[in-house]
N, C-alpha and C positions, 0 to 999 in steps of 0.2 A: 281405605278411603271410600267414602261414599259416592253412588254418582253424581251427588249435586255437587258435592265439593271437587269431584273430579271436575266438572262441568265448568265451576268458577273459575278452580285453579288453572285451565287451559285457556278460558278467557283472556284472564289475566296476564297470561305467558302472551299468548296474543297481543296484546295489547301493548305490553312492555317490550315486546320484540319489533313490531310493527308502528313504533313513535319514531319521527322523526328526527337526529340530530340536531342538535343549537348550536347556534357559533353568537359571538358577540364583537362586533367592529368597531372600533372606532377611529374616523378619519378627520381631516383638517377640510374646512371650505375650499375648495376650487380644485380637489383630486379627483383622480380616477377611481374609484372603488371596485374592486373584483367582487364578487356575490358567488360567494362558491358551491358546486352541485355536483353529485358525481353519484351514476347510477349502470355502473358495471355490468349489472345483471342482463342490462335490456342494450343489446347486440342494436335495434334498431328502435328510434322515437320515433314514435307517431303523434304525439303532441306533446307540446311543451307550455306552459305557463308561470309567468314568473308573476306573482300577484301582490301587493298589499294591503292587507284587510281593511284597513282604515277607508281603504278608497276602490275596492271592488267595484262601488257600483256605477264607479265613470272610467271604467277599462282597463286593460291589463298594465304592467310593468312592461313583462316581454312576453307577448304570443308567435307559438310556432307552430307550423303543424303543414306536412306533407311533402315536408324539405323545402320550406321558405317561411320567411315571417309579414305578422301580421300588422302593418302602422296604423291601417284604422279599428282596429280594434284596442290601439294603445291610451293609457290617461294621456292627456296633453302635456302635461307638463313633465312627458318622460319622450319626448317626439323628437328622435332625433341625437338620443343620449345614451340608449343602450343597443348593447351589440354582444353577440355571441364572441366570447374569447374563443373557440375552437368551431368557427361554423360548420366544420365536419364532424363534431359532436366525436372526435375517436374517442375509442375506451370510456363510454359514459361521461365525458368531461360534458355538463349542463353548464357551467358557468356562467354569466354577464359580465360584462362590464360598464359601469354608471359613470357615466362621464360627469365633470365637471359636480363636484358635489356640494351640498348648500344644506343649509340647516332645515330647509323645509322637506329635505329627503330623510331627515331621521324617522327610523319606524321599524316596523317588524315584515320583512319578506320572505315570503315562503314559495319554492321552487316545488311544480307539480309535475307530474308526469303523467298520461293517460290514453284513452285510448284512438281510436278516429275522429269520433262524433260526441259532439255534445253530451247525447245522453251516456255515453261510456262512463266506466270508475275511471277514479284519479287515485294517484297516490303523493302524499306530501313527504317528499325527499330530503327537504333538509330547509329550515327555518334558521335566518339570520336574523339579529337585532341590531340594527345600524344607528351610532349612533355620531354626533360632533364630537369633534377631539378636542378640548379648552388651548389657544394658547396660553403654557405657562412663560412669567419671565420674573428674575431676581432684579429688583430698581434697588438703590443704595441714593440718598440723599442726604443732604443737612439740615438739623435743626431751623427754620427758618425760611427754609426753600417753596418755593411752588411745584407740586412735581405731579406731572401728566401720569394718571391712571391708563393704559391704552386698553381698547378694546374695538375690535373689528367684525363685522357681519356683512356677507356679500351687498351689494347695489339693490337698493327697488326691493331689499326683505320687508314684508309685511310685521312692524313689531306692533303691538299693543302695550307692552309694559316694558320697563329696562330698570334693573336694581344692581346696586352694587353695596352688596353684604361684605359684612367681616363676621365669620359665624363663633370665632370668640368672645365677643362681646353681646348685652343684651340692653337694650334690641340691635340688632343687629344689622340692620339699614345705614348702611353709610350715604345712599343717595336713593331717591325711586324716580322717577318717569313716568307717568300716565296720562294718557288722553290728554296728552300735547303741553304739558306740563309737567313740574317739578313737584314732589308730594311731600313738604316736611313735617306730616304729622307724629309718623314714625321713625322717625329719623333721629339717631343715638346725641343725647346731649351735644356732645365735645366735637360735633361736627356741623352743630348749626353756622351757616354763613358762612363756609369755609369748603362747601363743592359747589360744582358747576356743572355744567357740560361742556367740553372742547371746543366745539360747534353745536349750537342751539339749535342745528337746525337738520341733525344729525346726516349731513348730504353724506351719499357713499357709504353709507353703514357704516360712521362713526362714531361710536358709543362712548370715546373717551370721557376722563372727567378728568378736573384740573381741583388737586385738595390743595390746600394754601395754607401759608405759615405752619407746616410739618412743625409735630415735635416727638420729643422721644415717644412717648405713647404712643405715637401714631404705627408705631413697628410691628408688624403683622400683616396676617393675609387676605386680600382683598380678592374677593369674588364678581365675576358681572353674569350678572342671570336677564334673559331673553326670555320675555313668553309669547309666541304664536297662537293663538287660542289657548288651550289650557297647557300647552305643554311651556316646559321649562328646561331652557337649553344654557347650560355652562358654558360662557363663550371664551373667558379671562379668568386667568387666576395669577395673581402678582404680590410677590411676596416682596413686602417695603419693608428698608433698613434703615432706620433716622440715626446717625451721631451725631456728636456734637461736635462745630468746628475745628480745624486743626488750630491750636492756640487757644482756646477755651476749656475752664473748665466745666464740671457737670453743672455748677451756678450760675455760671455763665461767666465769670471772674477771667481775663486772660493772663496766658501762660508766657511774658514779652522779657522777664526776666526782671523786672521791675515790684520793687518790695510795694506789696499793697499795703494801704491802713492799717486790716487787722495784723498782718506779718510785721508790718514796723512797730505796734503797740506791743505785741508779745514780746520782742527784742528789749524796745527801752523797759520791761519792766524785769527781764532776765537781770538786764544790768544793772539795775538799781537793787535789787536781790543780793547778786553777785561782789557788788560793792559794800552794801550795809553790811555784808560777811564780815567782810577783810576788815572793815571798820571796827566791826564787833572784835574780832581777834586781836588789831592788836591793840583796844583800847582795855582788853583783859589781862594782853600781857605787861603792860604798863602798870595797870593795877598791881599784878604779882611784885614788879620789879620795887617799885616804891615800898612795897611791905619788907 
């Protein structure tokens, strides 16, 4: 092996050995989230930061350093939410904990460790991607029914857009939301005039819809996608089951025990079948008998 290639290939080992760990989360609106860090090696921290990049440059997540932390150095909208699970940091345990979690905390965090001072190296310990956990639920209805789509996002969330997709069908818009209105441009045929929203006026972050006159078609799965600027958050997913009433059949014909039309037409014409038989036979055997 040559030196250059010695040279890369030790980079490389570098490089590959010295990346941080991923983990990937995913939590429900209004939980606690742990943000997991663990760095054995280092008997004692001298600084700590917990950062995410998207918003470095209005303060940290969680700053520490010299055996206490730092709030003003925190973004605002983490003031007061996160806290050391182990403030005595034993056995490397870096951890937080993010209280009370909301879809505008979805993103990527990365846990640093480093020296005393500003100008010191860091090291990136281990890199979470956090992100919303969708409530799933199974609804079951009737042919004919009104039946509430639900969907939920904390109080006072900043939406821009609200879609609720069915990604079997094309297009695939079962309803949109924008800029303080309903959009049925794109909105799949066989659902024109037939969504809503719960509350127009979506108080509480709720994003329900209310589809109406269900039919069998309608049986499938139903998405509600949130955008906060460009991002796009899975918030509902509700798998709807339409039958057909009990006592009906698939045409709609009910099942009360009563001979319909076409069931009493097939009868009288078995019988007149049935009769012209017997007629037939013994106006044959008549015949024989005479001869």
């Amino acid at each position: 092996m040559s030196s250059l290639q010695r040279i890369l290939f030790l980079s490389l080992l570098a490089v590959f050995l010295s990346s941080a760990p991923t983990d990937d989360i995913h939590a429900k609106s209004g939980d606690d989230v742990i943000l997991h860090c663990h760095d054995p090696s280092k008997p004692s921290i001298l600084r700590l930061r917990w950062i995410r990049p998207d918003l470095i440059s209005e303060g940290y997540i969680y700053f520490f350093r010299e055996g206490r932390s730092y709030d003003q150095f925190q973004h605002p909208d983490f003031h007061g939410r996160v806290k050391l699970r182990d403030p005595e940091m034993k056995d490397g345990n870096l951890s937080v904990i993010l209280k009370h979690f909301s879809i505008s905390d979805t993103g990527t965090y990365e846990c640093h460790v480093g020296g005393n001072n500003a100008g010191s190296g860091h090291e990136i310990v281990n890199i979470i991607h956090l992100k919303v956990e969708a409530d799933q639920r199974n609804i079951t209805a009737e042919a004919g029914d009104n039946v509430t789509l639900p969907c939920q996002v904390p109080r006072n969330t900043q939406i821009l857009v609200v879609e609720w997709i069915r990604p079997d069908l094309e297009p695939e818009y079962v309803f949109m939301y924008k800029n303080g209105q309903p959009v049925p441009d794109h909105q799949h045929p066989s659902f024109k005039n037939r969504v809503e929203l719960k509350d127009g006026g979506m108080k509480d972050g709720n994003l329900s819809v209310i589809l109406k006159n269900v039919m069998m078609d309608d049986t499938g799965t139903y998405e509600c996608h949130v955008y906060q600027s460009q991002r796009n958050h899975t918030m509902s997913i509700i798998n709807l089951n339409v039958h057909q009433p009990a006592g009906h059949t698939e045409e709609g014909g009910k099942k009360d025990g009563h001979v319909g039309p076409t069931v009493g037409v097939t009868v009288i014409v078995l019988l007149v079948v049935v009769v012209g038989f017997i007629i037939y036979k013994i106006s044959k055997r008549a015949g024989k008998t005479e001869e």
